[in-house]
N, C-alpha and C positions, 0 to 999 in steps of 0.2 A: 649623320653628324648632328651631336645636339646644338639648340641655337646660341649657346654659351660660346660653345668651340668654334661658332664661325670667324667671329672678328678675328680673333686671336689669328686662326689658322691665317685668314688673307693678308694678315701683318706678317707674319712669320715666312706665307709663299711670297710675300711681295720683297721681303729681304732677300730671300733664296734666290729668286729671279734673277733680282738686279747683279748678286755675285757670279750668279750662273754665265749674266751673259758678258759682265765686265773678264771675268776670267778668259770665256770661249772666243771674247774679241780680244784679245790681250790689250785691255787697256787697264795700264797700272797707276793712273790717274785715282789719288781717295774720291772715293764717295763723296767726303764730305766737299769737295768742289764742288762735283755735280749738282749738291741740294743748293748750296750757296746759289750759284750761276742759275739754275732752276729758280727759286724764289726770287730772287732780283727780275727775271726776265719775267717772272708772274708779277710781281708788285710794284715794281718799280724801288729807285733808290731807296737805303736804308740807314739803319745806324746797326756802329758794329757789333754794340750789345743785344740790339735786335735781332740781329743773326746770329749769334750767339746761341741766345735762349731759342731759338728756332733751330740749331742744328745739334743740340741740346749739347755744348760745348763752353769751356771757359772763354773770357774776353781774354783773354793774355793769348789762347788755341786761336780762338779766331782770328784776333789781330795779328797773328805771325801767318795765317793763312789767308787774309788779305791780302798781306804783304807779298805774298809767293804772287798772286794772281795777278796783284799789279803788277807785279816784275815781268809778270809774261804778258800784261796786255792786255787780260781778262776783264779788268776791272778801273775804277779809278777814287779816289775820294776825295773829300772836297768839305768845305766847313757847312755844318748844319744851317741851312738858312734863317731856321727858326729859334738856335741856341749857337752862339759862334763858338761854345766849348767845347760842342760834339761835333762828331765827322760822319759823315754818311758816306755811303759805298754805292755805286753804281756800275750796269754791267757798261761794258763798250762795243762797239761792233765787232770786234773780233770775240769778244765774249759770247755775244747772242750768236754768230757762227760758230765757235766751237760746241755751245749746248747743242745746236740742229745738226751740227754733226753726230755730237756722241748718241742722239737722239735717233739718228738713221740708222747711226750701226748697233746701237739695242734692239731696235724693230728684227734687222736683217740678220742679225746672231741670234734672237730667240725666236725669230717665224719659224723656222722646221720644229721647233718642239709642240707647234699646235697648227701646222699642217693638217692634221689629218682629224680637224674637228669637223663635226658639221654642222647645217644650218642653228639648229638648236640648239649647241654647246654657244658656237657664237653669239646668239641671240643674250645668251644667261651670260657672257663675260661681261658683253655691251652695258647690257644693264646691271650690271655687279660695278663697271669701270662708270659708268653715270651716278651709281650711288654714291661711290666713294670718293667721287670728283666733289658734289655737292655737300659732302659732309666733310671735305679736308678745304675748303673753299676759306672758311672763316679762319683758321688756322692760317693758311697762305695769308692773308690778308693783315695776321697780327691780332686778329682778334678774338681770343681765347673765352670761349663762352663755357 
């Protein structure tokens, strides 16, 4: 593989994954929960334009899917402390327990398809998954360099 085609491909497997294993777990939950719930429990409270542009979605998309998450619990909002015209969004304890769940059953629906790596395939994910932790870090964080 040329080194053009790498990024690309680990975005594209890492899309495939996530549908592979949402499928094989039949959890019909969108995606875009998971990144929301995901980000909130990495950064803490937000604003809902911030999530927005993070789940790369409109504010009017966002805000009616706040809206679902609070309704079930997930989440909560509350006025901006720093601007009382904006709202922030927060995850809730049932929120951070539903992430570590859907989180167990991604591991335990996609372990059999890399079963049968060995020491060395492991080694090269470890550090493929350390790279790509350190280089989507700023991004989680809001801040787009």
């Amino acid at each position: 593989m040329n080194r053009v085609d790498v990024i690309p491909s680990l975005v594209l497997s890492g899309y495939a994954l996530g549908r592979i294993a949402a499928q094989d777990a039949g959890n019909d939950a969108p995606a875009a929960q998971w990144r929301v719930l995901s980000l909130l429990t990495q950064t803490g409270p937000r604003r809902v334009g911030e999530l927005a542009a993070a789940a790369r979605t409109t504010q009017p998309g966002m805000t009616r899917l706040i809206g679902t998450l609070e309704r079930e619990g997930l989440v909560h909002r509350s006025p901006d402390p720093d601007d009382s015209r904006a709202i922030t969004v927060a995850i809730t304890e049932a929120g951070t327990a539903a992430v570590d769940e859907w989180r167990a059953e991604f591991r335990s629906t996609i372990a059999p398809r890399f079963a049968d790596l060995d020491d060395d395939d492991w080694a090269a994910l470890t550090r493929a998954a350390r790279i790509l932790a350190e280089r989507t870090t700023a991004d989680r964080a809001g801040d787009h360099q």
